[in-house]
C-alpha positions in Angstrom: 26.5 -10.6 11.8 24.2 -7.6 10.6 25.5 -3.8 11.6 22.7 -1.8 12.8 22.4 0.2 9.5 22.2 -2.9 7.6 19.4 -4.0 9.7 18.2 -0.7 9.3 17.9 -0.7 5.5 16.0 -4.3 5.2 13.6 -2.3 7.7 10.0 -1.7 6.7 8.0 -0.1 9.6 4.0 0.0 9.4 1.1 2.0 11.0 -2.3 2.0 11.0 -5.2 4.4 11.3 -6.8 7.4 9.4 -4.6 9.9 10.7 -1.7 11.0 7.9 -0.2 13.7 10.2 0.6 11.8 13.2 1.3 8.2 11.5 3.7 10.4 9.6 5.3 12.4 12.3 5.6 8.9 14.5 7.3 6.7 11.3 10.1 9.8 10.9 10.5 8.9 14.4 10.7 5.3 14.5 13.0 5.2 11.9 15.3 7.6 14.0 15.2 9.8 10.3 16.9 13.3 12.1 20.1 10.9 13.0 20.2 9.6 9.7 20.0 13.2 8.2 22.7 14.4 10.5 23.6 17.6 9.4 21.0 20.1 10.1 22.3 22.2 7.1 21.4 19.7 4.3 18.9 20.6 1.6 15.7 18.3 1.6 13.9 17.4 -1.0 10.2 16.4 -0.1 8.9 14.8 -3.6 5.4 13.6 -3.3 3.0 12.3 -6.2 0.9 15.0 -7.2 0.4 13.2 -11.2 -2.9 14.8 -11.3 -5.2 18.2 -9.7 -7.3 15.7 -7.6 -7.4 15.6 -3.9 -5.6 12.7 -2.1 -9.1 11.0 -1.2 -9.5 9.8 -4.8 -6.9 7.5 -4.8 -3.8 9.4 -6.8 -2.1 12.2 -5.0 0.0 12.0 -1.7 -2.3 13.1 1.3 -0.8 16.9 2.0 -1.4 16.0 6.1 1.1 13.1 5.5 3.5 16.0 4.0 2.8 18.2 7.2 3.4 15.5 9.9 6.8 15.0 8.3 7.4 18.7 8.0 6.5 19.2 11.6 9.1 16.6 12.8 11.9 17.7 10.9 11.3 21.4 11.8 11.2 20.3 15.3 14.8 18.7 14.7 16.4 21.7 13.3 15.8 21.4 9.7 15.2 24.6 7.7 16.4 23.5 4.4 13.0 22.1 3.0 11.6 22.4 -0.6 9.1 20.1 -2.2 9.7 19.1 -5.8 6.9 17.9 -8.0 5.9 17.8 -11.8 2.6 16.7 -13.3 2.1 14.4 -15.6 2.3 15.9 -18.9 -1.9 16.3 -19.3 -1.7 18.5 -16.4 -0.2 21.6 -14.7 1.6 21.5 -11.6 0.4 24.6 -10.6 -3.1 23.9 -10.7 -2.2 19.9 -8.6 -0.4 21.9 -5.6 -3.5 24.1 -5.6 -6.4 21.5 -5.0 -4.2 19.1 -3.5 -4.0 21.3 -0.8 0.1 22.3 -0.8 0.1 25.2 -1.6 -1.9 26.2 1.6 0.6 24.0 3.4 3.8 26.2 2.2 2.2 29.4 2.9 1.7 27.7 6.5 4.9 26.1 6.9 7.1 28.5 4.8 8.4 25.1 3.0 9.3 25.8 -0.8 7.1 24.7 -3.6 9.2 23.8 -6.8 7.2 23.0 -10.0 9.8 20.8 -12.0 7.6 21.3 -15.3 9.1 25.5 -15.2 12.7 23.9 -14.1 15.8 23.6 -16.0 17.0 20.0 -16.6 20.8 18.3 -17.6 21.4 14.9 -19.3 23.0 12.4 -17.3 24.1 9.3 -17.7 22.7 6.8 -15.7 24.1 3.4 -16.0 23.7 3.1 -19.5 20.8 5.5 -20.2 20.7 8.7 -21.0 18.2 10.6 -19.4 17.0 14.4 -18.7 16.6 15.1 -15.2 15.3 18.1 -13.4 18.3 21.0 -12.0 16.5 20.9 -8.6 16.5 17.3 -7.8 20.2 17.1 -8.3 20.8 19.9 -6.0 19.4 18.4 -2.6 21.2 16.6 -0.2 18.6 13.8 1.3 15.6 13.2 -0.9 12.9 12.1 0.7 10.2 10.4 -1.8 6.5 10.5 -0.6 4.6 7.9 -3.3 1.1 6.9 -3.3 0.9 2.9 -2.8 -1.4 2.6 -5.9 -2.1 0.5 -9.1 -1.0 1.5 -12.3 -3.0 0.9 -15.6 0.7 -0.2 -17.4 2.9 -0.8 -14.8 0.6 -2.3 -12.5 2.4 -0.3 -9.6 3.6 3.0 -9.0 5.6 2.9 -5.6 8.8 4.7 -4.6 11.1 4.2 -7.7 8.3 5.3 -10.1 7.6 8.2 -8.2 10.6 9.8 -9.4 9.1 10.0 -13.1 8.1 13.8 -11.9 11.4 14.7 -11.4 12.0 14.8 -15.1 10.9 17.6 -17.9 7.5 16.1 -20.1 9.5 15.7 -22.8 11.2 12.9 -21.3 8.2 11.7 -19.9 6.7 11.6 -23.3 10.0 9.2 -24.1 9.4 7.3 -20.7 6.7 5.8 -22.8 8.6 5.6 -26.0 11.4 3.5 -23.9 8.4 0.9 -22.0 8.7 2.7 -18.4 10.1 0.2 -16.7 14.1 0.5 -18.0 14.0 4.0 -18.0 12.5 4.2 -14.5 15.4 1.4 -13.1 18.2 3.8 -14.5 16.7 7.2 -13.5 16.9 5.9 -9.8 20.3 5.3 -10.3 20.7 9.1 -10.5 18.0 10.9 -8.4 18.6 10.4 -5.0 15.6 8.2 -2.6 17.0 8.3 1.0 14.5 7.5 2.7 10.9 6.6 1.8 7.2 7.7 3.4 4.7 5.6 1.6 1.0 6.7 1.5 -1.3 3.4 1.5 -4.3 5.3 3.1 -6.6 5.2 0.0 -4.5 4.4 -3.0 -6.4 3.9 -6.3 -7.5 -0.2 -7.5 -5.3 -0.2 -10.8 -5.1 3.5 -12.0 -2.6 6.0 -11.3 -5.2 9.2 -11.8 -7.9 7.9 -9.5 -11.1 7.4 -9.4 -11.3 3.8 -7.5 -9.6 4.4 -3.7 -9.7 1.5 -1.9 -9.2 2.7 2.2 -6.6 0.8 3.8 -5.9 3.2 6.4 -2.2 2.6 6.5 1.1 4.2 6.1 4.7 2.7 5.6 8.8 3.7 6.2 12.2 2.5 4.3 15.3 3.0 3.5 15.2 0.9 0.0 13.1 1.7 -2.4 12.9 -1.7 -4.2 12.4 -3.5 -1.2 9.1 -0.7 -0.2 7.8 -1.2 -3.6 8.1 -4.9 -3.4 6.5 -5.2 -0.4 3.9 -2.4 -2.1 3.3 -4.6 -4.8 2.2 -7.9 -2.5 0.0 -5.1 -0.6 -1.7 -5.2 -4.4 -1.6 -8.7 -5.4 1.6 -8.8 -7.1 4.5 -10.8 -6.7 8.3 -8.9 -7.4 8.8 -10.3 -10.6 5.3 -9.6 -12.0 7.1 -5.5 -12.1 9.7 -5.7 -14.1 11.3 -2.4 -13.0 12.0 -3.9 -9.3 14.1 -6.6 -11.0 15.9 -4.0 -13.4 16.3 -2.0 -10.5 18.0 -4.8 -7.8 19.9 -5.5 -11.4 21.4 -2.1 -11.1 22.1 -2.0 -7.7 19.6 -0.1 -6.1 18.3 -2.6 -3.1 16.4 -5.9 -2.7 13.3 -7.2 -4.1 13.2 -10.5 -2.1 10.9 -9.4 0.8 12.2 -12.2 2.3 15.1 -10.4 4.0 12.6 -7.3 5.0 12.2 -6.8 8.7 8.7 -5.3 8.9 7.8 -3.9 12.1 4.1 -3.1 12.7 3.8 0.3 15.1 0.3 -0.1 15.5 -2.6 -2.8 14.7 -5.2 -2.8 12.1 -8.4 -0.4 12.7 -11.2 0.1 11.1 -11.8 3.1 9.2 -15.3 5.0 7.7 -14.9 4.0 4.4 -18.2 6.0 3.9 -15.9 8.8 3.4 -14.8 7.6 0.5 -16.5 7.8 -2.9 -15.1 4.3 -4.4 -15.5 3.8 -8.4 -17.5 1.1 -10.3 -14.7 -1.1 -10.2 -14.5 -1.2 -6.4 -18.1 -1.4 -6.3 -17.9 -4.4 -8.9 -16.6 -6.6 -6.4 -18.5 -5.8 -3.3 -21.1 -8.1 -3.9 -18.3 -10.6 -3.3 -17.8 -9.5 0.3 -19.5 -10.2 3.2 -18.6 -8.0 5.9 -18.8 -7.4 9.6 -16.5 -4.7 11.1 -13.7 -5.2 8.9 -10.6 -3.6 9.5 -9.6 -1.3 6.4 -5.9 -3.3 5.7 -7.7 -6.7 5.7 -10.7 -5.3 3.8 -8.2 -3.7 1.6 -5.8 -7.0 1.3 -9.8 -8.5 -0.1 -10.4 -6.0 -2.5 -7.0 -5.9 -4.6 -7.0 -9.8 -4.6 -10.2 -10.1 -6.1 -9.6 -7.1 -8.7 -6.4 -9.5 -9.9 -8.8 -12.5 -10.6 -10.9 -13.1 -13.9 -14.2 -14.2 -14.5 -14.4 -17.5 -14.4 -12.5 -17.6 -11.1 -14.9 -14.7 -9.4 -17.7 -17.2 -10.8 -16.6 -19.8 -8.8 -17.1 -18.1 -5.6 -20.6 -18.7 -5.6 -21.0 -17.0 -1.9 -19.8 -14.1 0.0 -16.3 -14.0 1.4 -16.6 -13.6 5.2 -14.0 -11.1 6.6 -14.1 -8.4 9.9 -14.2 -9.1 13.5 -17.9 -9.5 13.5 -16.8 -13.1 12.6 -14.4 -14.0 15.3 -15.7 -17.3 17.4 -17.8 -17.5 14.3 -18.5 -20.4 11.2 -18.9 -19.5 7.8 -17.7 -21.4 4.6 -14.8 -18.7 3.1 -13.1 -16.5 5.3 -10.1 -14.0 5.5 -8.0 -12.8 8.4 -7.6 -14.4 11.5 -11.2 -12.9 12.6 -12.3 -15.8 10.1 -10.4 -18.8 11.9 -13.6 -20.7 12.7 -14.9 -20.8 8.9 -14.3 -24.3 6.5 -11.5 -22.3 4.6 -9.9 -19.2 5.5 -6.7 -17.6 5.4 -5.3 -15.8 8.5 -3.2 -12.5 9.0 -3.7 -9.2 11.2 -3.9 -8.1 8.2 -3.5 -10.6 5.5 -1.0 -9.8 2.5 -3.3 -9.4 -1.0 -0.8 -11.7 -2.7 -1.6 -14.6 -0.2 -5.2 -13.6 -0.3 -5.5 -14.0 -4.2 -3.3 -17.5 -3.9 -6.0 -18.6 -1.3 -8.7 -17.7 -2.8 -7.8 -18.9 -6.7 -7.0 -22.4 -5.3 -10.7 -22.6 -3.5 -12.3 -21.0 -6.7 -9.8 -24.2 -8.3 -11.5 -26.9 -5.5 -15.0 -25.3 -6.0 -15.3 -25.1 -1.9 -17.0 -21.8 -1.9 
């Protein structure tokens, strides 16, 4: 029989809506985070992804209201020990990213440390087999807390929890991250740098690119203890199966959790809402595929599910689906010919889910584009 913490760690918890602060203030909660902690004395590392100087509504950067929620709850607890850690991608300066991303208006409010690991000193380690440089200040915490972007990734295809960790290290081993292929040197880095718990921003991450450009609203935000397991269960959220990233597998290799979302116990703290995605300035990707779509009051995670399932198929299989794809609650008691979510029962094919996962989405729809129903 399971203890309660191993329960804990298979634990993925989920919320919807289009407010960062309090989804985030209400996950730290649910996960009972301040107990897990414990001691009120421990140095927190808050490491979000701030790769580039764009604000969070493009698609690349950690939303800085998520960061606030979470700074509000732990503050409330008795934690005074907070610093967040973040480098750039080597293109960029820090600096400039914690500017127009909006933190450094949140430390001057919250009196929360900013640490730009690009001016910090850095040790070689050994981790598990690989040498790598890491960053003086992420070694010095006590609980890290990562804060990645669920987004696509123009190499890796994803960049979740474990990747997020890439700007804890100086640029010059970013610059070999690249050298090595990513996805070794990112397994073995997490062997080292610490990911205790993870907040994961889905609200609006970018379509395939880590710098932005193409945010597709999904108005959702996600908890964990394992970071393989989050970015597993990221990856589906984007059309991909485990072993399609070859850093989760590395990574369960080494140790570091489970990538068989099988044994995830995903808890849903609210239900799927629909969001104005007129907010949102989506790129010529997104906009490639709306013609695709046919909706009616569409709840961002399901219209989001849609969107990264069609960007994973080619031409000739978007060809095939000669009409629209019905999906929103406009549709419920509804027929139709191609549906997705349960809002689409009544249609000839249609796949259900409140919301539907993008990786059962893009099997669904391949095989229809394969029978020619649409």
């Amino acid at each position: 029989m399971q203890t309660a913490d191993q329960r804990g760690q298979k634990e993925i918890l989920v919320i919807y809506g289009d407010d960062p602060e309090t989804m985030a203030l209400r996950l730290a909660a649910a996960a009972g985070l301040a107990e897990r902690i414990g001691d009120r004395h421990k140095r927190i590392g808050l490491k979000p992804n701030l790769v580039v100087p764009r604000p969070a509504c493009e698609g690349a950067t950690t939303h800085p209201e998520l960061v606030r929620g979470l700074i509000a709850y732990l503050q409330q607890q008795g934690f005074t020990r907070l610093a967040i850690l973040e480098g750039s991608w080597v293109g960029a300066r820090t600096e400039d990213a914690f500017t127009v991303c909006g933190y450094r208006k949140l430390a001057q409010d919250t009196g929360v440390a900013l640490i730009d690991t690009q001016q910090d000193h850095s040790r070689t380690y050994d981790c598990r087999g690989m040498e790598l440089a890491i960053c003086d200040c992420a070694m010095e915490v006590d609980f890290m807390i990562n804060l990645p972007v669920l987004k696509g990734h123009c190499q890796t295809m994803l960049t979740g929890a474990l990747k997020n960790h890439k700007g804890l290290i100086p640029n010059q081993e970013k610059r070999r991250f690249h050298t090595l292929g990513l996805h070794r040197p990112i397994a073995h880095l997490n062997t080292r740098v610490r990911s205790d718990f993870i907040l994961m921003d889905g609200i609006c991450g970018d379509l395939d690119f880590e710098e932005g450009g193409n945010p597709v609203p999904a108005g959702r935000m996600a908890a964990a203890w394992d970071p393989v397991l989050i970015d597993a269960w990221a990856a589906s959220q984007l059309g991909y199966a485990a072993e399609d990233i070859p850093y989760l597998g590395l990574a369960e290799n080494l140790g570091l959790g489970t990538a068989d979302l099988r044994q995830a116990l995903i808890q849903a703290l609210s239900v799927p809402a629909a969001a104005d995605r007129k907010v949102f300035h989506p790129g010529v990707k997104v906009m490639h595929l709306v013609p695709f779509i046919q909706e009616d009051q569409a709840c961002s995670a399901c219209y989001a599910a849609l969107v990264f399932a069609l960007s994973r198929m080619n031409r000739q299989e978007l060809k095939r689906l000669s009409g629209p794809i019905g999906i929103g609650q406009g549709f419920k008691g509804k027929t139709g010919t191609l549906g997705v979510g349960n809002c689409t029962g009544g249609f000839t094919a249609s796949i259900g889910g409140c919301p539907p996962v993008a990786l059962a989405v893009l099997d669904f729809l391949r095989k229809q584009a394969i029978q020619g129903i649409s």
